[in-house]
N, C-alpha and C positions, 0 to 999 in steps of 0.2 A: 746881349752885349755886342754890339759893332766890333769892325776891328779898323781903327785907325790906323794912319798914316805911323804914329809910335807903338802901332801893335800889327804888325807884320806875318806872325805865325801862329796858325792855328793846329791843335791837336784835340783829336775825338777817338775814344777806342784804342786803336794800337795805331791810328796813323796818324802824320803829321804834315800839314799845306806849307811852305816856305811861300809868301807871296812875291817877295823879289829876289828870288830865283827860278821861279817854278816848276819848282820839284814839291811832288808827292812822295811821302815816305812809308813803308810799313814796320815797325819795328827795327829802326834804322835803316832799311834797304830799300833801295831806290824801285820805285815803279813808274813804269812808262806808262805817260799819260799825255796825249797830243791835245794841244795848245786850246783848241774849242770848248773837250771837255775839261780843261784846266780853269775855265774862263768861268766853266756853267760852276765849279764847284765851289770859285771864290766870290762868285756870288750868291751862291744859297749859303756858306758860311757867312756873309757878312750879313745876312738878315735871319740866321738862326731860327727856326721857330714860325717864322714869316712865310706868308704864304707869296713864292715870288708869281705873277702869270705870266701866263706867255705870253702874252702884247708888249710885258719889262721884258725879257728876255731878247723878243725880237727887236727890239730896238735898242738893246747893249752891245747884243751878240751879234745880228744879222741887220742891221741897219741899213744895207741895198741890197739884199735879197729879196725876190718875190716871194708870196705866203709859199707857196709846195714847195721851193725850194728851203725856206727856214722850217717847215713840217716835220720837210726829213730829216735836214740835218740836227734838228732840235731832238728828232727819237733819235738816229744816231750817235748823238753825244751823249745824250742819255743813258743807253746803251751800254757806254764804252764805260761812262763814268762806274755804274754801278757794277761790271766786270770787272774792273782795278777795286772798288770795294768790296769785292765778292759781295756784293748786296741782292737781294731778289726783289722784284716789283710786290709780289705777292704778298712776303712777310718784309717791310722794310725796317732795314737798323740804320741807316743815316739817309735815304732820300725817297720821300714818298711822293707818288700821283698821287694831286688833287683832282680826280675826273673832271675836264672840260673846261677845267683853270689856270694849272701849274703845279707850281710842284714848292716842297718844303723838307727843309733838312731837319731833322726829326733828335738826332744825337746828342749829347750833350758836346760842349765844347770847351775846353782852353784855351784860355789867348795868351802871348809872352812876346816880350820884349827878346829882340836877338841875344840880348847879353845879359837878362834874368833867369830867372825861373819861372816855372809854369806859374798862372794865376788861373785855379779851378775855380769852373762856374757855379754858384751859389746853388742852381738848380740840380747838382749831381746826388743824388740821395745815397745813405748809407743801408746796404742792403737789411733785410730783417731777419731774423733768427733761423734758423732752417728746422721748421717746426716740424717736419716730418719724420727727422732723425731723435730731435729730443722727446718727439713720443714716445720711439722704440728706447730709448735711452732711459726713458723715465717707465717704460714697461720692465725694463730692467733691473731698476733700482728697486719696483718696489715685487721685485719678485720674491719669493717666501722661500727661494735657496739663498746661498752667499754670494753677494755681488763677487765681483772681480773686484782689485783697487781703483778708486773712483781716479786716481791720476792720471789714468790714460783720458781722461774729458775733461780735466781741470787744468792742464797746463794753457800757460798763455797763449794763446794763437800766434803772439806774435815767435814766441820759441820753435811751435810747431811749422809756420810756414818758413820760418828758417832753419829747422831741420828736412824738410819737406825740398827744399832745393838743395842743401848742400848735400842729402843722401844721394840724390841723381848722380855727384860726380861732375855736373858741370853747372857751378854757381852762377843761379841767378840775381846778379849785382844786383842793388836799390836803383829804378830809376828816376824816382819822383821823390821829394823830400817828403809826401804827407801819401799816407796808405791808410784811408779813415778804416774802410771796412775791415782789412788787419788788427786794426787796431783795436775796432770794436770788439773784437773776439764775436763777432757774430758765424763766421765761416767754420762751420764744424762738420766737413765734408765736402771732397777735392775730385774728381776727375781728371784722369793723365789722358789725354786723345791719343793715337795711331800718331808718332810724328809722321811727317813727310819722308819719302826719300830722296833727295834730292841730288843723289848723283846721277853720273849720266848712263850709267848700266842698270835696267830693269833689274837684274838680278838680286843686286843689293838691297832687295825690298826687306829681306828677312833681317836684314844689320838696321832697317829705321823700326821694325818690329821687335827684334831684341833689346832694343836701347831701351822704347817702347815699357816692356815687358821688366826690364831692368830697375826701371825707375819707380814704378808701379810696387815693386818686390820691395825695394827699399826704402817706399815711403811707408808701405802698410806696417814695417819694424815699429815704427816711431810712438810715444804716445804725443796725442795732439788731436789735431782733424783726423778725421777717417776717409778710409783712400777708397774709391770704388774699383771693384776689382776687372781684371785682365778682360773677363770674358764680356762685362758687360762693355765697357773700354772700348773694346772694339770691334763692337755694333755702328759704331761710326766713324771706321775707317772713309776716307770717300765722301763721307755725309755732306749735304749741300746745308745742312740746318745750322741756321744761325748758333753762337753762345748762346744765349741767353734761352732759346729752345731747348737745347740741350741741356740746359741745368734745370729745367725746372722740369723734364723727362725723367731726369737722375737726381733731383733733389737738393744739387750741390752748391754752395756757396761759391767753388771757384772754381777755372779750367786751368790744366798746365800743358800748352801744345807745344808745338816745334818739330824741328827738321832735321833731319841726318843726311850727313852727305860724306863724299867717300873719294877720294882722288890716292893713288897708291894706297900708301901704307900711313897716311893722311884720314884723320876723319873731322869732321867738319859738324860742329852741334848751333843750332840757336836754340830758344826757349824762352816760354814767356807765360806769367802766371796773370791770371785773366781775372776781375770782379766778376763773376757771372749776369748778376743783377745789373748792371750799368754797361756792362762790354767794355769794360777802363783795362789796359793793361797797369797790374801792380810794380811788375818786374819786366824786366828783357834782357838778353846778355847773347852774345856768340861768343865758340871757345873754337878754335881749330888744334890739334895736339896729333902728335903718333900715336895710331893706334896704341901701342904698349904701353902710353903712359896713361890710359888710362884710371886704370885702377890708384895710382899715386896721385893722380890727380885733382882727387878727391877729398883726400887729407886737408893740402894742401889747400884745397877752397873751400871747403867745411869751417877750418879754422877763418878765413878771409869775412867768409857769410856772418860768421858770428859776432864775430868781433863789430864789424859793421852795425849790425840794429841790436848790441851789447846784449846775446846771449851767452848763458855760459852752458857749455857742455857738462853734462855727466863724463863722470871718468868712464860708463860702461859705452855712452856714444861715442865719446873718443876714440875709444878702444876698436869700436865698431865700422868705425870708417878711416881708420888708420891705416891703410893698406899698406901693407911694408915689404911687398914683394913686387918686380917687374910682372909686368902682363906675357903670354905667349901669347902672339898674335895670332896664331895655325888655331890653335886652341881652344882661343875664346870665338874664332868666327865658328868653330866647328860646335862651340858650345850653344851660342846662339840658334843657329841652323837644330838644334835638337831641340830645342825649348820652342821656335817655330814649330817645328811637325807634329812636337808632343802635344799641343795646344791643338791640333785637329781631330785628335783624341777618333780614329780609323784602325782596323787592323793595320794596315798596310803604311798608317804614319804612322804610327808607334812603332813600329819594325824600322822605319827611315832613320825615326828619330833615337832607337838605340845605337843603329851604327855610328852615326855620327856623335855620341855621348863616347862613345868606343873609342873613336878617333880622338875627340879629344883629352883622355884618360892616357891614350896612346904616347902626343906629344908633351903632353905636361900632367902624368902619372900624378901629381898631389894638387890635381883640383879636383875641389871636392866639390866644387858645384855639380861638375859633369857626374861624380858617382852619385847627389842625390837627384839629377835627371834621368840619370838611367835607375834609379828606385822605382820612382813615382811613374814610369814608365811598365816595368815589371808590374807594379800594384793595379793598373788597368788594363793590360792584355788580358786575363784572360777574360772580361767582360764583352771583350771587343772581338776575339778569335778565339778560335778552339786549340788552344793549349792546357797544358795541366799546370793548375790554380799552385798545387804543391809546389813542383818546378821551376816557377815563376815567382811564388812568395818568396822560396828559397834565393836565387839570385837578387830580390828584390831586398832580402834581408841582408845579406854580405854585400851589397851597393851601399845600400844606407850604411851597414857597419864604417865600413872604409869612410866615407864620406863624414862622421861625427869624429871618426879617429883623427883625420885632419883639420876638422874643426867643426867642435862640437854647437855652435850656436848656430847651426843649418835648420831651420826652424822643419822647411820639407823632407828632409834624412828623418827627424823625428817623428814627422806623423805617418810616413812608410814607414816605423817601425812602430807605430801606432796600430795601423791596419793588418799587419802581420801576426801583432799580439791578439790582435784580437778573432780576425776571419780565420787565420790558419794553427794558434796556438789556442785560441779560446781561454785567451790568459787575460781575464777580463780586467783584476786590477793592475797588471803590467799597464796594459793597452791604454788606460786612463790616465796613468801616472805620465802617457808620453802624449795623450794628448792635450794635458794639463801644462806640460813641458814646451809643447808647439807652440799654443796658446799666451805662454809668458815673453816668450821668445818674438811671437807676429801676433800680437792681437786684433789687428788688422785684416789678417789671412781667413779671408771668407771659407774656402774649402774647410779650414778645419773647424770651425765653426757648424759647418752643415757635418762631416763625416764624426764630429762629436757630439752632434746632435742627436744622427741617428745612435749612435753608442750608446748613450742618455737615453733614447727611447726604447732600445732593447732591454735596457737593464732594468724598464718601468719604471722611472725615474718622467712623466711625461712635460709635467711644469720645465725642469729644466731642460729639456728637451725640445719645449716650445720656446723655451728664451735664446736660445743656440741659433734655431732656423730663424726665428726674426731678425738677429745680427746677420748674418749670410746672407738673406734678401736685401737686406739695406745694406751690404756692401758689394752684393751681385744680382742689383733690381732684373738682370733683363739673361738671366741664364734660366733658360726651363728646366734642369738636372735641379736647381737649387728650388724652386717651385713646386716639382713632383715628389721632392726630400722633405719638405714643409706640410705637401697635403700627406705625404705616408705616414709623418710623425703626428699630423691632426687626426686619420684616422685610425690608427692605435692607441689614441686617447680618445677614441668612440663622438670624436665630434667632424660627423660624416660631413654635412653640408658645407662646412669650411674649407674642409678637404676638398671639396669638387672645385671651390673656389679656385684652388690653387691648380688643379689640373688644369682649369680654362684659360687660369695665366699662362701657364706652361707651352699648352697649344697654343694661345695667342702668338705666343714668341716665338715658334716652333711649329705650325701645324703638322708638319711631317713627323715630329717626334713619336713615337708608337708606346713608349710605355705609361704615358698619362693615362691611353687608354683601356690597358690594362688595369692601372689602380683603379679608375673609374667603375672599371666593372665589381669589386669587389666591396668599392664603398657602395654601390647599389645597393648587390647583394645581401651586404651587411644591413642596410636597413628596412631589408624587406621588402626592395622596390625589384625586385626579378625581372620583370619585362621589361624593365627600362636599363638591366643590365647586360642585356644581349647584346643590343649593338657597339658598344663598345669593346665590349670581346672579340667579336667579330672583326672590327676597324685594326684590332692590335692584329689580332691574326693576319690579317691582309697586311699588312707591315712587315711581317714576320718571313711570309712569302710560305706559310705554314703549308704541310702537305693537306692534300685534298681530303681525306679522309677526317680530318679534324675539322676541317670549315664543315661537310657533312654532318658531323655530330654534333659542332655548334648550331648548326643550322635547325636540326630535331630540337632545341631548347624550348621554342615556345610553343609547337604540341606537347609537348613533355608538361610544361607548366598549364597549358590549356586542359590536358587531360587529369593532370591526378593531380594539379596545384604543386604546393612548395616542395611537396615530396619528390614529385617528376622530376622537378628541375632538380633537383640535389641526385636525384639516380642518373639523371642524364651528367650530372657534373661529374659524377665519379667516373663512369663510359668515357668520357674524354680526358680525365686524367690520367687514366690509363694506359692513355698514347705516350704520354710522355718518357723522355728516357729517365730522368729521376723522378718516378712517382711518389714516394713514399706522402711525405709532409700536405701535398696538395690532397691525397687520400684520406689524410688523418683528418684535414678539414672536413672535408665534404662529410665522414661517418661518422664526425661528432657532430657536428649538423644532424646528419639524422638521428641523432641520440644512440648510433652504436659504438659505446664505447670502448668494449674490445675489443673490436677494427680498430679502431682510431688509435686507440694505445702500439698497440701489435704495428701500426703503419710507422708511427713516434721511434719507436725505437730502431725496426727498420731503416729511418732517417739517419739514426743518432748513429747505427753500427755503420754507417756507409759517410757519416762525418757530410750528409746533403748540406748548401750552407744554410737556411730555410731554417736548419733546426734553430736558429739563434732567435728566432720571432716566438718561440716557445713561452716566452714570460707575456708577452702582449698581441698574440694572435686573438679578437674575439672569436671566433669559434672554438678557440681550447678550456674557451669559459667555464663550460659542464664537465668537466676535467681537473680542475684545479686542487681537488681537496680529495683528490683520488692518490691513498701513497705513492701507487706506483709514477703517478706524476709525477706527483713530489721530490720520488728518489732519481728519474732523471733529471731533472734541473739540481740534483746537487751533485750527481754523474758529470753531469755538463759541465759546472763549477760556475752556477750562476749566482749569485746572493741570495739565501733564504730567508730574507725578512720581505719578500714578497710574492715571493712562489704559490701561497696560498688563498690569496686577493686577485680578483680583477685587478689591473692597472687602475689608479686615481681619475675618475671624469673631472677635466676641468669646465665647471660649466658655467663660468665666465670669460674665457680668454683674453688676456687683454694684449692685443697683439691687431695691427696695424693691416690695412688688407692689401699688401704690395704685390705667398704664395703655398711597387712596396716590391722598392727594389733596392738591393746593397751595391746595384748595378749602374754603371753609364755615367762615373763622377766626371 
């Protein structure tokens, strides 16, 4: 469709041509774009689709120019035009080379009258179902435990993408009268990107990453679309890859980006929700507010969003974005700045990121955010440093206390008292009851998802167990901690080769990560592939920076196994377990392996009197297999306090899993 003399302005994506003004806009904000490439761009709008060449161009644009001088300035404008598009030659989303011809504006487009409304072009398609989600969804349903309530997948889209902005805090107004793909309820899965920071001090990078991280937390509350989480998120900070790349990386029906900016005591928000499929913005809006008033801020557009495309709130989301206290400004940047460091998940950020959770407990003693960031803080030190697990659970359990005293619907104070009950109390149906609790509270919250998954697998419970980690992968596609949780809960349900699946994802995403290949070496092991389980041991070790004496003994593995076969290697395994400073548990393996069960027992309890955490793989280690119907087994798994309707079975083989291929440690969440 042309654009006439009565149709003046054209909009594609999030931007929009004024022909008789010539201004380029993005999301309402003006970009600079000098008068040549303004010229190139309202002529491949007015032939849409059309292939324009450069012999039309030279004689619109350069009509007493010689050919090298229209050459260049024809790639010049070029250029410049697809740099205000942020467009790439390579992957074009609104201006492609036609090698040795011209060029063609590729996008979909609107035309309007200055004093109408948009009129979309007949060519814009309504995107299609995000079948990759309703797989796992529908792996879900028909799993042989108790679904969850189907309501968190059944509300209307259109409720959900209007809960989905007014949880952010800074409402995204309607800016188009027609939102097909909302409508369709086809989008059942959102990505928040990294906003921008866009003040003028570097430093404030962590206030466009808390917002960031804010938004993300409060969308996953909701039921509705499912929100992909933090870590995968922001994999593409920076990222040059188009939308529409990006969602179909992450499988998402829509993007929600934007910018933080920061002048005084001034903060500065835009935002804008994206069709993935077409690159259409659905929404866009800027708010500028005092810092402080954020948190009221909320309320206040929550109600505005609703009302607008006539949702009505539940009285508990009400409740839940009502914010009815002033913000401390000290407090929440210092809140922010810990939820930063926490998220690099380092000894030495996690130490950054408690003082600052400190600080701000300090200035504004009843937020309870900050006490459940300095929990979940406590609950990964000691994977990360050598501190005591005790001393650390402890603090991490009076952080969460306080933090639910203040307010108990802190979905993350709960699953830190989740992990407490369960790694440091071994109060296994406490521990369940809260992360059951979590679960009601964020069902969106990918972490808990995987850290109750593994719970579910300890307790040999594997089916559910599998159903857990498939929800966490498809809501944290590109985290390898969540990939390496998925292949340990495959290979405790003895279905090794899927399990390796998931390590390779893991290292895909990660090649530096080191404990993939230690699971790797076990799923070998376990199925009798020994020589092929060396060198993974060996890669973890060298990761580990292990001392020299253990790469030596790992090194003797394959004489060992060359000389006396499966036996060698299992004596040579015990030799280097032995290095270890908690041997007990890794002992008990290897002498049931060799069928010595009075070792193996004698090492078990060893374990059990020294509380190793290892002991808790007790119910679904394969190697404690020729073990299981031995009382003295028996009686410590009821020592332990683990449920005895399965203490004397193998774990369950699932030998169909039905689970999606997106990915044996209690370590590294």
């Amino acid at each position: 469709m042309g654009l006439t003399a009565q149709r003046r302005i054209a909009r594609f994506g999030v931007f929009e041509a004024d022909f008789e003004s010539r201004q380029l806009t993005k999301s309402g904000l003006r970009i600079r774009l000098q008068e040549k490439p303004f010229q190139l761009l309202m002529l491949l709008l007015e032939r849409k689709g059309v292939v324009v060449t450069r012999e039309e161009l030279k004689e619109k644009l350069w009509p007493s120019d010689t050919f090298v001088e229209f050459d260049v300035g024809l790639n010049t404008a070029v250029k410049k035009l697809r740099a205000a598009l942020s467009d790439s030659a390579d992957s074009p989303r609104f201006v492609e080379t036609i090698p040795r011809l011209g060029y063609r504006f590729v996008a979909p487009v609107s035309v309007a009258r200055p004093e109408s409304t948009s009129v979309v072009d007949p060519e814009v398609a309504v995107p299609a179902a995000e079948e990759h989600f309703e797989s796992i969804v529908s792996a879900v349903a028909s799993s042989d435990t108790t679904p969850r309530s189907n309501r968190h997948l059944s509300l209307l889209v259109w409720a959900a993408l209007a809960v989905v902005v007014l949880s952010t805090g800074f409402a995204l107004r309607l800016r188009f009268n027609s939102a097909s793909a909302a409508q369709s309820g086809s989008i059942q899965l959102i990505a928040v990107l990294p906003f921008q920071n866009t003040s003028a001090d570097p430093s404030q990078e962590y206030l466009a990453e808390g917002i960031t991280d804010e938004i993300i937390t409060d969308l996953a509350k909701l039921a509705g679309p499912k929100v992909i989480s933090r870590t995968s998120a922001m994999q593409y900070k920076g990222t040059r890859k188009t939308i529409p790349e990006i969602a179909r990386e992450l499988h998402v029906g829509a993007v929600l980006e934007g910018s933080v900016g920061r002048s005084g005591d001034r903060i500065r928000v835009r935002v804008q929700l994206i069709e993935a499929a077409t690159d259409q913005h659905l929404w866009a809006e800027a708010y500028e507010r005092q810092l402080s008033d954020v948190l009221l801020l909320e309320a206040e557009l929550a109600q505005d969003i609703a009302r607008q495309i006539q949702v009505r709130l539940t009285p508990k989301q009400q409740q839940d974005f009502a914010h009815n206290r002033p913000l401390n400004p000290q407090a929440f940047q210092d809140y922010l700045q810990g939820r930063h460091y926490w998220a690099l998940r380092t000894s030495q950020s996690l130490t950054t990121a408690i003082d600052y959770f400190n600080r701000a407990i300090q200035e504004d003693p009843n937020d309870a955010h900050s006490y459940a960031g300095l929990a979940q803080c406590y609950i990964v030190l000691p994977m990360t440093a050598k501190t005591s697990q005790t001393e650390a659970y402890q603090k991490a359990r009076e952080a969460a206390a306080k933090a639910l005293a203040l307010d108990d619907s802190l979905a993350e104070a709960h699953l830190s008292i989740a992990e407490v009950r369960l790694y440091q109390d071994w109060d296994f149906a406490g521990a369940e009851k809260e992360f059951k609790k979590t679960l009601e509270l964020n069902p969106n919250y990918s972490t808990v998802h995987q850290w109750y998954g593994e719970f579910l697998s300890l307790m040999a419970r594997p089916q559910e167990a599998i159903r857990e980690l498939q929800i966490a992968v498809v809501l944290d596609p590109l985290s390898p901690v969540v990939h390496l949780q998925f292949g340990n809960t495959l290979q405790q349900a003895r279905l090794y080769d899927q399990a390796l699946d998931q390590y390779h994802e893991a290292l895909k995403i990660d090649p530096k990560f080191s404990l993939p290949f230690h699971a790797m070496h076990w799923a070998y092991r376990r199925q009798g592939k020994f020589a092929e389980s060396i060198e993974p041991l060996r890669a973890a070790l060298q990761s580990w920076d292990a001392m020299n004496d253990w790469i030596a003994l790992v090194d003797q593995l394959p004489a060992a196994y060359s000389n006396d076969g499966r036996t060698g290697y299992l004596r040579q395994c015990v030799k280097i377990h032995e290095h270890s400073e908690r041997p007990w548990f890794y002992l008990a393996r290897d002498y049931s392996d060799l069928g010595n069960r009075e070792a193996a027992l004698a090492e078990l309890n060893k374990a059990y009197e020294n509380r190793q955490l290892e002991v808790l793989y007790l119910l679904v280690d394969p190697e404690l297999d020729p073990l299981r119907f031995d009382p003295r087994f028996q009686q410590l798994t009821k020592e332990i306090g683990f449920p005895q309707n399965s203490s004397r079975e193998t774990p369950p083989i699932s030998t169909n899993p039905s689970f999606s291929k997106p990915r044996e440690y209690a370590a590294l969440r």
